[in-house]
C-alpha positions as CSV (number, residue, x, y, z in Angstrom):
1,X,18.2,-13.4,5.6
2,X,18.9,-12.5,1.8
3,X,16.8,-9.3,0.7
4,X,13.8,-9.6,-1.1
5,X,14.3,-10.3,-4.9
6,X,13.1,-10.7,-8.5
7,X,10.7,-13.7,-8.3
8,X,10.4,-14.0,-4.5
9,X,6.8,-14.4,-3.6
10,X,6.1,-11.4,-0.7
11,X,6.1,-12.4,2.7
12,X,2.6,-11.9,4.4
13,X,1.9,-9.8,7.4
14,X,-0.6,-7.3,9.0
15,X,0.3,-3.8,9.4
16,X,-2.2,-1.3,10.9
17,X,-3.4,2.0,8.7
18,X,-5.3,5.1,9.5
19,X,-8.6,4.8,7.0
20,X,-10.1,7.9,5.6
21,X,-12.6,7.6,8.2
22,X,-9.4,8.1,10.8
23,X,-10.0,4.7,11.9
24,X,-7.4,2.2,12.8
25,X,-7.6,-0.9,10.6
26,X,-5.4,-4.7,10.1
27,X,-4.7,-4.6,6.9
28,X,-2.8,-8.4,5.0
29,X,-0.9,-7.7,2.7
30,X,-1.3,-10.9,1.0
31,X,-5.3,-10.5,1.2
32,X,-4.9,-6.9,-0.3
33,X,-2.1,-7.8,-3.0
34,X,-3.5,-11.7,-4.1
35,X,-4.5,-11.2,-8.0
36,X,-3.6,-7.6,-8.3
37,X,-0.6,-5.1,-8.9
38,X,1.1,-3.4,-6.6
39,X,4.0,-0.9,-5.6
40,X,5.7,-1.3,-1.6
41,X,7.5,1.6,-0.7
42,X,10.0,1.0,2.2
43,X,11.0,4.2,4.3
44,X,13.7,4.5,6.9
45,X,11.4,7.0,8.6
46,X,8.3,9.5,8.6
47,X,8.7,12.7,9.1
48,X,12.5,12.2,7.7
49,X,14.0,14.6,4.6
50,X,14.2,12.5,2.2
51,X,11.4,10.5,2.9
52,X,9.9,13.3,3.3
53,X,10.6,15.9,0.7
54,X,11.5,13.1,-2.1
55,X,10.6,9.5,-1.9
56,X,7.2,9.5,-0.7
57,X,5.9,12.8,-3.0
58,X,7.1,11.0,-5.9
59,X,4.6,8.4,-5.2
60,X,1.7,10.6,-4.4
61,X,2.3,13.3,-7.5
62,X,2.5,10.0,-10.2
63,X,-0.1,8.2,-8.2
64,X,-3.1,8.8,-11.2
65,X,-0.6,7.9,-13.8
66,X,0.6,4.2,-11.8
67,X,-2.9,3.7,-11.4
68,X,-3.4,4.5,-15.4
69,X,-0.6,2.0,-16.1
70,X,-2.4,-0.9,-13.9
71,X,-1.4,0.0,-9.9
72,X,-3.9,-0.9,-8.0
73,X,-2.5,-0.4,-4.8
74,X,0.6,1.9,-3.3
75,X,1.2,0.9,0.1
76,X,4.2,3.2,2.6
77,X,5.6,1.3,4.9
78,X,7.8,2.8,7.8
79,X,9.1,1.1,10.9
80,X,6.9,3.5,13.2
81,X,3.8,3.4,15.1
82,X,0.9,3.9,13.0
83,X,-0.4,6.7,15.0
84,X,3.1,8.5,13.8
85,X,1.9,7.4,10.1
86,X,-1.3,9.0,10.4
87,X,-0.3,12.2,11.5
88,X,2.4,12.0,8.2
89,X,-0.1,10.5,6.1
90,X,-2.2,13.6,7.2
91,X,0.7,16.2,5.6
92,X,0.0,15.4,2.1
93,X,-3.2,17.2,2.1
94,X,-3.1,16.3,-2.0
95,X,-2.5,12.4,-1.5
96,X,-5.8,10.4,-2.6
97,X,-4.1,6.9,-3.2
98,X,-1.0,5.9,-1.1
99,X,-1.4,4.0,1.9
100,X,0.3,5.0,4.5
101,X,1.2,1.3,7.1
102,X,3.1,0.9,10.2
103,X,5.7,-1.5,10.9
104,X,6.0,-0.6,14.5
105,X,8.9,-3.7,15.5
106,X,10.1,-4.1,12.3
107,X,8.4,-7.4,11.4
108,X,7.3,-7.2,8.1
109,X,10.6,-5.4,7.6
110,X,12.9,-8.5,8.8
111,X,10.5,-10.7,7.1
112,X,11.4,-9.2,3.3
113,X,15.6,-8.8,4.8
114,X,15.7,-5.1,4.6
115,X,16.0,-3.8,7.5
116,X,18.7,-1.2,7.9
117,X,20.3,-1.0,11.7
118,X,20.7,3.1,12.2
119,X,21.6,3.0,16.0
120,X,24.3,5.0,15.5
121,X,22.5,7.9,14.1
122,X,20.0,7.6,17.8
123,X,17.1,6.1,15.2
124,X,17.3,2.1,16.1
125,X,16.5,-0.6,13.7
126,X,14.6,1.0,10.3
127,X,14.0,0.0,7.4
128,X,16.1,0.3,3.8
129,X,14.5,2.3,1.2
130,X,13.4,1.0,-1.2
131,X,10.4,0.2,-3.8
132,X,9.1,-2.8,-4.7
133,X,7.0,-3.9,-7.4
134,X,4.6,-7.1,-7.0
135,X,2.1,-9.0,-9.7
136,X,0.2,-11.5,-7.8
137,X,1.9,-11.7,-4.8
138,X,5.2,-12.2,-7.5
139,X,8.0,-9.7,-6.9
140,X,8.9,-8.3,-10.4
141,X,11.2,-5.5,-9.9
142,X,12.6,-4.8,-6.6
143,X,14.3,-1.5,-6.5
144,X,16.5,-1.3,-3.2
145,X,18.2,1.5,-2.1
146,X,22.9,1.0,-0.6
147,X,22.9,3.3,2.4
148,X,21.3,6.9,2.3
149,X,20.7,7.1,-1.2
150,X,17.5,7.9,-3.2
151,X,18.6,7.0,-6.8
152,X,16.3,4.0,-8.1
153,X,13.4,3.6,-5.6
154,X,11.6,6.6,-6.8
155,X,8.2,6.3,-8.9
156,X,9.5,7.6,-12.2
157,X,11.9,3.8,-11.7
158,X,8.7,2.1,-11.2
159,X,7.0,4.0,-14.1
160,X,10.0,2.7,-16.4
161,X,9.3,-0.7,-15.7
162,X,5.1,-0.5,-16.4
């Protein structure tokens, strides 16, 4: 399946999140993203270096000044178990907007064509990095990462384009 692109509506799915009351919750993303503006952020991994140190704090240290520009929600999504994504949520002790979902097999994942097969590497099937702005369910900018980079999926691309 061709990637996700420019115009593409989002596919829906339900991905399971830790709440702030450390309770496991379905969220749809076409329930939460119908009418409003929002950023995906794909991951290869939690816990990861560049996920880690890079992709992800981007998001969380510009998350007042998306919101400021119209954000309403910024969802992480990462092809682990959301009990994994709760326990890496839980390291950003200065994060009070990103959502942090789990894409345990990959579903949602397949379902947008970016899934990135790192078997070699002893990791399995993952996800590309990448993020992805939506209007209305409406894909306007979809910023997808070739390989290991981090060059145009941070939040100061997605800032540029608000």
């Amino acid at each position: 399946m061709a990637p996700i692109a420019v115009g593409d509506t989002i596919p829906d799915g339900t991905l399971p999140w830790f709440d702030e009351n450390d309770q496991i919750q379905q969220l749809s993303i076409h329930t939460l993203a119908a009418g409003k503006k929002i950023v995906l952020i794909g991951v290869p991994g939690a816990f990861t270096p560049t996920c880690s140190m890079q992709h992800v704090p981007s998001f969380i240290t510009s998350a007042e000044e998306l919101k400021s520009k119209g954000i309403d929600e910024i969802l992480v999504i990462s092809v682990n178990d959301p009990f994994v994504l709760k326990a890496w949520a839980k390291t950003y002790t200065d994060n009070k907007h990103v959502k942090f979902l789990a894409d345990g097999s990959a579903n949602y994942t397949k379902a947008l064509g970016l899934e990135l097969d790192l078997s070699e590497r002893g990791l399995g099937l993952r996800s590309r990095r990448y993020a992805i702005l939506v209007e209305d369910l409406k894909v306007k900018v979809a910023n997808i990462e070739e390989g290991g980079a981090f060059t145009v999926s941070g939040a100061h691309e997605i800032l540029k384009s608000l």
